[in-house]
C-alpha positions in Angstrom: 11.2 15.8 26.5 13.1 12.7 25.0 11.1 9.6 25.0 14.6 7.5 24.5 18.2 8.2 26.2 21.4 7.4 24.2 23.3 5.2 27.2 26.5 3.9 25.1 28.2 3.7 22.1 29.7 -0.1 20.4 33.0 0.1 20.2 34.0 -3.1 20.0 33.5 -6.5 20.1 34.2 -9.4 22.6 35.3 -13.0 22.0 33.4 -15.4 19.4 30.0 -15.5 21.0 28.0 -12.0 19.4 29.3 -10.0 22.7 29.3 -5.9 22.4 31.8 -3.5 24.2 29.8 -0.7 25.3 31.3 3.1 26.5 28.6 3.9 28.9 27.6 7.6 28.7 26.5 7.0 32.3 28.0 7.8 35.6 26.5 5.1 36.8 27.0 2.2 34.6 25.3 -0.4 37.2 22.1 0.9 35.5 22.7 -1.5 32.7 22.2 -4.2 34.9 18.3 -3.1 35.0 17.9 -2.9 31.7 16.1 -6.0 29.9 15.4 -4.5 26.7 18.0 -1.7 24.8 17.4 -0.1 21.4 20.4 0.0 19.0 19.9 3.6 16.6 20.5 2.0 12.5 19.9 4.4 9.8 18.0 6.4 11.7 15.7 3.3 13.0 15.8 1.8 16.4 16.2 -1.7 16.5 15.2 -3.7 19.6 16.8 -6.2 21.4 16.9 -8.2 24.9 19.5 -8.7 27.0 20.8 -11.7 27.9 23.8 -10.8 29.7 25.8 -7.8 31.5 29.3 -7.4 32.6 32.0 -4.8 33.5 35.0 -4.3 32.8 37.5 -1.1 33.4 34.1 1.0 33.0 33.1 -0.7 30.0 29.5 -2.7 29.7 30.1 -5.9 27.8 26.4 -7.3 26.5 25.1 -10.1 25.1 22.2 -9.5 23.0 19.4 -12.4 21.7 20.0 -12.3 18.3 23.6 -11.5 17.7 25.2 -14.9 18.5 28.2 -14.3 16.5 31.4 -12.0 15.8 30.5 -11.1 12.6 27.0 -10.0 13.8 27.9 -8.0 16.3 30.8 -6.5 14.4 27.9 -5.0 12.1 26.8 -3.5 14.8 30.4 -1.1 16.2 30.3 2.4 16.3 26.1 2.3 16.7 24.3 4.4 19.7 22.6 2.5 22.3 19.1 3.9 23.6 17.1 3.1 26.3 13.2 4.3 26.9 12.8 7.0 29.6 11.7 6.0 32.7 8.8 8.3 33.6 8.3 6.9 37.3 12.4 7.6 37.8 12.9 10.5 40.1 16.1 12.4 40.0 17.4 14.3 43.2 16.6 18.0 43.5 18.8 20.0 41.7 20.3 16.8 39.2 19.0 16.7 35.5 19.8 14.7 32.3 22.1 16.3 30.2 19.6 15.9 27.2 17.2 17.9 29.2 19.0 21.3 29.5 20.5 21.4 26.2 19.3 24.2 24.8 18.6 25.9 27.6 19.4 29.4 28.2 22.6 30.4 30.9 22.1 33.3 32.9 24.3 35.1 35.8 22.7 35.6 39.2 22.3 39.7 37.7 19.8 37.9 34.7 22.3 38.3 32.0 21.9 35.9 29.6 25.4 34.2 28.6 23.5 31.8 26.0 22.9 28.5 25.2 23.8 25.2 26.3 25.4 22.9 23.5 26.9 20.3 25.4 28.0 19.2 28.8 31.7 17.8 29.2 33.2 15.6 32.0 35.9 16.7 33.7 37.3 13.6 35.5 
């Protein structure tokens, strides 16, 4: 099992004031308003941070993060993954999973033929 989630990728920066764009890999992107701390993946290292601020916009996250008070830093930041720590105590309804939970997984029919593997899971909205 995952000990973090990837919730978002930086895709762009907003205004003068350190502020990240965020694509939210979430359906529900209110969940980043219960969020205080988020983990940002560099070179293969998570780096901490809090947040200070959430807002949406069009379904994008806008963040402010303590410690990156200008454009410049948070432009050193675009493209990077956003993680969060799994909530253990979260429950999920029957039958829902997260998507980094069944990759891998093997597909059968209802006869128990195997049709393989799960590689990814794709949105169709």
């Amino acid at each position: 099992m995952e000990e973090y989630f990837e919730i978002g990728q930086i895709v762009n920066t907003s205004g003068l004031k350190g502020v990240i764009k965020v694509k939210p890999f979430t359906d529900d992107i209110t969940k980043f308003k219960n969020f205080k701390t988020i983990y940002i993946s560099v070179k293969k290292e998570l780096k901490e941070f809090k947040i200070e601020q959430v807002r949406f916009s069009k379904n994008m996250v806008f963040l402010k993060l303590e410690g990156i008070d200008t454009i410049e830093e948070a432009e050193n930041y675009r493209n990077l993954y956003l993680k969060v720590k799994r909530d253990k105590d979260e429950k999920l309804e029957e039958g829902s999973y997260y998507i980094v939970d069944i990759l891998g997984c093997k597909v059968y029919t209802d006869e128990q033929k195997e049709l393989g593997k799960v590689i990814d899971v794709f949105r169709n909205r």
